[in-house]
C-alpha positions in Angstrom: 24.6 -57.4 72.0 23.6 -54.2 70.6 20.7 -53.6 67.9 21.6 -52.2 64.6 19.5 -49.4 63.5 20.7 -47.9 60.6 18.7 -47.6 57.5 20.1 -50.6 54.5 21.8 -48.3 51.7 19.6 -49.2 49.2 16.6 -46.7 49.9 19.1 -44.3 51.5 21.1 -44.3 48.0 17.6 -44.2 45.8 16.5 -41.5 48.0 20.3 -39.7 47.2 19.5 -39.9 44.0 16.3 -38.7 43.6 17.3 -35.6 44.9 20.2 -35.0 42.9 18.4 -35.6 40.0 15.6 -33.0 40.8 18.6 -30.6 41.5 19.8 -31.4 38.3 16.5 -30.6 37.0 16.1 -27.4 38.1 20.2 -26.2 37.1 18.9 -27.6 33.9 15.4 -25.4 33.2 17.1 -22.4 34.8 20.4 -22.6 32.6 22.8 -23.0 34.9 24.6 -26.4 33.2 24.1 -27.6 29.9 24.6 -25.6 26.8 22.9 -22.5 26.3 19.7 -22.6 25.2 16.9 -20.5 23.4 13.9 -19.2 25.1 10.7 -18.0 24.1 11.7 -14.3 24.4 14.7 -15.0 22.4 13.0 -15.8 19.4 10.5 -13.2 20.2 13.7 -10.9 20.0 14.6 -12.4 16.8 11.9 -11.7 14.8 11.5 -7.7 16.7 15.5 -7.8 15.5 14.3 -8.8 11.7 10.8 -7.1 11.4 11.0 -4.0 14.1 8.7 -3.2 17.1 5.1 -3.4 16.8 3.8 -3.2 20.5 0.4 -5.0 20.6 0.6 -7.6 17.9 1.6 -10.6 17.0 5.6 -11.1 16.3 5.0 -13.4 13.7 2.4 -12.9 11.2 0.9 -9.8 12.7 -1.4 -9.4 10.2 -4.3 -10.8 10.3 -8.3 -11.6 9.9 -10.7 -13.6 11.5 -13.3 -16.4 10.7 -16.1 -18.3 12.3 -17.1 -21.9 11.1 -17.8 -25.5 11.8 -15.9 -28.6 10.6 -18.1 -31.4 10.2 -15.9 -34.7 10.9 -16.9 -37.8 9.0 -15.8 -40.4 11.2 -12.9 -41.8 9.3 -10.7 -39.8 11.1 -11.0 -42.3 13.8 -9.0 -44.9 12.4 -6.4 -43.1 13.2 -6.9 -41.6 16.4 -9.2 -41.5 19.1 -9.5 -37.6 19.2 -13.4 -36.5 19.6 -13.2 -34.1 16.7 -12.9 -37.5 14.8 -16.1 -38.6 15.7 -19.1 -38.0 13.6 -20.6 -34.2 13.9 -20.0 -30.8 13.5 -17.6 -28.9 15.4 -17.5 -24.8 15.8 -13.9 -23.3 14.6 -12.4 -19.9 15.6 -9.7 -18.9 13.5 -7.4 -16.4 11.8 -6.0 -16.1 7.9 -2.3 -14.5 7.8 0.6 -13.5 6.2 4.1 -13.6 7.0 6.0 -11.4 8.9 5.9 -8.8 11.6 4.5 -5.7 10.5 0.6 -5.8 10.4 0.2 -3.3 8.2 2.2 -4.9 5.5 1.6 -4.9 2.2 0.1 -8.6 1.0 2.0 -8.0 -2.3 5.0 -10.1 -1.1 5.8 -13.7 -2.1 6.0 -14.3 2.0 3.9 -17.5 3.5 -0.2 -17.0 3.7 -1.4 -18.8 6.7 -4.6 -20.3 8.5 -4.9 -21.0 12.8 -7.8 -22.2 14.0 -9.0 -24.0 17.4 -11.8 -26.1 17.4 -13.6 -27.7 19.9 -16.2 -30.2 20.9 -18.3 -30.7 23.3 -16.5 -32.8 25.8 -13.9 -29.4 26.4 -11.2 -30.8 24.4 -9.0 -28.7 22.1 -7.2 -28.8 18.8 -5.1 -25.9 17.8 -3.4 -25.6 14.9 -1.2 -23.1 13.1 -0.8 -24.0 9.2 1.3 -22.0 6.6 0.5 -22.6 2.6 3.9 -24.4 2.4 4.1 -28.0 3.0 7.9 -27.6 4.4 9.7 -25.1 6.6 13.0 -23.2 5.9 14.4 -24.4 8.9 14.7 -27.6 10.7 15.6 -26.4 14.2 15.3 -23.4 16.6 18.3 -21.6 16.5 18.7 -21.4 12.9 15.0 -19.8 13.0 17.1 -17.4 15.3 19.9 -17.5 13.0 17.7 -17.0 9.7 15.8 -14.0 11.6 19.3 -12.1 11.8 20.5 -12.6 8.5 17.3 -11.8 6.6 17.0 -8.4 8.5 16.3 -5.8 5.9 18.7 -2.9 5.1 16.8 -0.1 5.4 18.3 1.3 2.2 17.9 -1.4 -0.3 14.6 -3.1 1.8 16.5 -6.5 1.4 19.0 -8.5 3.4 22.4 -7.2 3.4 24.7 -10.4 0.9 27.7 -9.6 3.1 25.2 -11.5 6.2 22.7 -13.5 4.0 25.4 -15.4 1.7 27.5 -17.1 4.5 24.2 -17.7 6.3 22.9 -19.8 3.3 26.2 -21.8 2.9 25.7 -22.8 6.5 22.0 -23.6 5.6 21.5 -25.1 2.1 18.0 -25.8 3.5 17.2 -22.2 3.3 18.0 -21.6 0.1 16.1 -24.7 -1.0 13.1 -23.5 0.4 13.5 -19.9 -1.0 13.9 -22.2 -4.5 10.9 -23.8 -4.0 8.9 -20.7 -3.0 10.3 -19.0 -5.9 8.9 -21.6 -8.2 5.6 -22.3 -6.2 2.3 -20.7 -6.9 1.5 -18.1 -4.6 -2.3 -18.1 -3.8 -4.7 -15.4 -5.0 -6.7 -15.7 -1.8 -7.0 -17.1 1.0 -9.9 -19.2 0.4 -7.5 -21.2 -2.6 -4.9 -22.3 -1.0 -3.7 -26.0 0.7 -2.9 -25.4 4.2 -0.1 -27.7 5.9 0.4 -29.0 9.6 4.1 -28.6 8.2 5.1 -30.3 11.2 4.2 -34.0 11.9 2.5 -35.1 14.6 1.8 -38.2 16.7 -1.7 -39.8 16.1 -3.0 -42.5 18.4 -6.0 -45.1 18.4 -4.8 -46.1 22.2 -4.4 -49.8 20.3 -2.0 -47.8 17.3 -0.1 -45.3 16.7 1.2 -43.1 13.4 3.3 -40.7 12.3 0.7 -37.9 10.6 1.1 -34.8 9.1 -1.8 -33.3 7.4 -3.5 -30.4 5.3 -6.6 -28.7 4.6 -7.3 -28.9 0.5 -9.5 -26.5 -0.7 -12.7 -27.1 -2.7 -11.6 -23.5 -4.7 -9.4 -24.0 -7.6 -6.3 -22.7 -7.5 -5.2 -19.5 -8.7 -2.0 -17.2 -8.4 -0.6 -14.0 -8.3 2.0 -12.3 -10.6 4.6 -12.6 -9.1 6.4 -10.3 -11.5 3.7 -7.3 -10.1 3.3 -8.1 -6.5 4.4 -3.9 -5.6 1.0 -3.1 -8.0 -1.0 -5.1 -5.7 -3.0 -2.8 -3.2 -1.9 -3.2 0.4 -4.8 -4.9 1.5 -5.6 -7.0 -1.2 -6.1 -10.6 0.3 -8.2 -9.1 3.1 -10.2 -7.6 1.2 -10.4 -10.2 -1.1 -11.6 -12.6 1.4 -14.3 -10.3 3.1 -16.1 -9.8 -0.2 -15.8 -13.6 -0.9 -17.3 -14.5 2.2 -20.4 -12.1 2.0 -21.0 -14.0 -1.2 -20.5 -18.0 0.0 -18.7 -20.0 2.1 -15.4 -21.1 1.6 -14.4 -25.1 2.2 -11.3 -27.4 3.1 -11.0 -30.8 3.3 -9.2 -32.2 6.1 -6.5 -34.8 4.6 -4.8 -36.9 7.3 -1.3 -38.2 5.3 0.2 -41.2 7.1 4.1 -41.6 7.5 5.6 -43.9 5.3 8.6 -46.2 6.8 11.7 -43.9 6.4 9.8 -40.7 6.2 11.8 -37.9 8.2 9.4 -36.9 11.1 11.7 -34.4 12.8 12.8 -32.1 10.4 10.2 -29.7 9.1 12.5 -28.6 6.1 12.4 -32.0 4.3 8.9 -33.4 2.2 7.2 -36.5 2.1 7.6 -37.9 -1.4 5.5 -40.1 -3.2 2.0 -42.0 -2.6 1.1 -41.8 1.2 -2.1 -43.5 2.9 -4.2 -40.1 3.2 -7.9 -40.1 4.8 -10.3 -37.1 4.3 -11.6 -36.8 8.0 -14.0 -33.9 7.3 -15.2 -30.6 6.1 -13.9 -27.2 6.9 -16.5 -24.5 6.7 -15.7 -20.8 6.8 -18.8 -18.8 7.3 -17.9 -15.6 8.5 -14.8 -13.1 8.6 -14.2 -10.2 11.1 -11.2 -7.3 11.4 -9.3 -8.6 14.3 -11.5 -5.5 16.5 -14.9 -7.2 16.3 -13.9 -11.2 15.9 -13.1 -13.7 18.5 -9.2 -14.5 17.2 -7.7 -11.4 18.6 -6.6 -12.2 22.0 -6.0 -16.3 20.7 -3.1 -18.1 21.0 -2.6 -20.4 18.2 0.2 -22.8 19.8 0.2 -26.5 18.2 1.1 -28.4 20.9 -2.4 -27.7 22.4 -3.8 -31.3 21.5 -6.8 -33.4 22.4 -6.4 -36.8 23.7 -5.4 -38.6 20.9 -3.2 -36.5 18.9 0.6 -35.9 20.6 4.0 -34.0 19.6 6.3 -36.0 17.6 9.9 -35.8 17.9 10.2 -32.3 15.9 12.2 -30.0 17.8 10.5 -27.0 16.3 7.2 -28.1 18.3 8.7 -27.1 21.2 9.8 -23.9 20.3 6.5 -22.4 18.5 5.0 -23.2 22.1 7.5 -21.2 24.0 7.4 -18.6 21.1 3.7 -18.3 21.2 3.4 -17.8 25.3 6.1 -15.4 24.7 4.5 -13.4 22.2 1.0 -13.5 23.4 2.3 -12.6 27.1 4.4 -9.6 25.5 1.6 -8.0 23.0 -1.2 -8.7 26.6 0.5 -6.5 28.4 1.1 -3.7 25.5 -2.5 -3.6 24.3 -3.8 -4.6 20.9 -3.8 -2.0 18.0 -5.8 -1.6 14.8 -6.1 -4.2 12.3 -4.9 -3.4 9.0 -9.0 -4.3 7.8 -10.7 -3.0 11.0 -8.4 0.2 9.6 -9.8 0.0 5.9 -13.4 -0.7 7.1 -12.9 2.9 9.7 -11.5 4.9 6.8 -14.8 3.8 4.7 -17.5 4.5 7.3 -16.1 7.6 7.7 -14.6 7.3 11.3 
């Protein structure tokens, strides 16, 4: 009688596949099966493609300014989640006011997105970063019509605008686009950076580690409101907001209250193009303090990257596809403009040409 010493198939088989799904894994990350699908350097691409090459700065809203501040959390933010900015105290903030697009010497007369990133910290390490536009919705609900919408909005360089032959097929494919260009067309655009709401845009996933919700939020300002003309934007020197916001700060402070807006049943979480209507469960968590404001030369924001996935404990991704892509997008473009070199600031450039250098 001879002993039988082969393995049972069970582990052998769970070993099997184990393996071929890590192989699978790695065909997946690298491309090799699966449809094709957009990296960080591709949309990096796209937006060189829409708003040329600018070694050294940011591809998306390359100009920009910095601030210094504190938020000083209330506590009710903890209902929500157990994050430690939450908690009771003041907090410092780096951050960075911008507007839309890729050139950073742009001129701010343009009906384009104005933006505040910040990062703020406390004292057990952890991290919040944020990157918040003045819109409370997105043009786009995915990552390769941000491609897509990069391409067709290229300017011609004769007329300065998209070229209808591209743009008009583009927007039949992508009513969402042209809603948003309604809505921004009807909107109030901000006077200053210190007046307007600033939106997560996104929503995320907030956790209590007994309860979870669906948030998004935004920063309300304690300034009223106040807009541009539109109709005069090209009179409106280059630098306006910048310097608008330097002389502001050397005055006072400026303030935002943090609003944390709960997802109602039925909200759409994972498509950045579409609003939240009607009353929502909102809890002011805090204060926003801006107490200081530096050229991109001199202030802390310069070499930051702003990604929004970088989340405390807490506070998680939702099921927004575009989450995904900003991160890749913002390793992308902060690897790319690290290994150019940074160039001048459109301010730090303004604040040279008046000190005589």
């Amino acid at each position: 009688m001879s002993s039988d010493n082969r393995v049972p198939l069970g582990p052998v088989a769970l070993i099997g596949a184990i393996v071929l799904i890590l192989i699978a894994g790695f065909a997946w990350a690298a491309g090799w099966i699966g449809g094709q699908r957009i990296s960080g350097g591709d949309i990096t691409a796209a937006l060189d493609y829409n708003g040329g090459s600018h070694p050294g700065y940011r591809r998306a809203h390359a100009k920009g300014l910095c601030f210094a501040g504190t938020f000083a959390a209330n506590g009710a933010g903890a209902q929500l989640s157990l994050a430690s900015a939450f908690r009771s105290g003041s907090y410092p903030v780096i951050g960075r006011f911008s507007v839309g697009g890729g050139n950073p010497l742009a001129t701010d007369g343009r009906n384009v997105f104005h933006s505040m990133a910040l990062i703020l910290t406390t004292p057990d390490g952890q991290q919040w970063r944020m990157a918040m536009d003045h819109t409370p919705i997105f043009p786009v609900a995915d990552v390769a019509s941000f491609v897509a919408l990069q391409r067709a909005t290229k300017p011609d360089p004769k007329t300065g605008k998209p070229d209808p032959a591209v743009m008009k097929p583009f927007l039949s494919a992508h009513p969402e686009v042209e809603a948003f260009q309604d809505y921004t067309a009807r909107a109030v655009l901000p006077n200053s950076f210190a007046n307007a709401t600033y939106y997560s845009i996104n929503a995320f996933r907030f956790s209590t580690g007994d309860a979870a919700s669906l948030v998004r939020w935004q920063f309300d300002p304690e300034t009223p409101l106040a807009g541009l003309n539109k109709a005069h934007l090209d009179q409106l020197p280059r630098d306006y907001l910048f310097r608008e916001m330097i002389a502001r700060t050397a005055k006072a402070p400026s303030r935002w209250h943090l609003q944390l807006v709960v997802a109602n049943p039925g909200d759409v979480t994972d498509r950045a193009t579409m609003a939240w209507a009607g009353p929502h469960r909102m809890v002011d968590a805090g204060t926003l303090t801006v107490t200081s404001v530096s050229p991109e030369e001199t202030g802390a924001c310069r070499d930051l990257n702003f990604d929004p996935t970088i989340l405390p404990r807490g506070i998680g991704i939702s099921d927004d596809p575009l989450l995904a892509a900003r991160s890749k997008t913002y390793s992308s473009s902060f690897t790319r403009r690290a290994r150019e070199g940074a160039g001048p600031s459109a301010a730090g450039q303004d604040m040279a040409k008046e000190r005589g250098q």
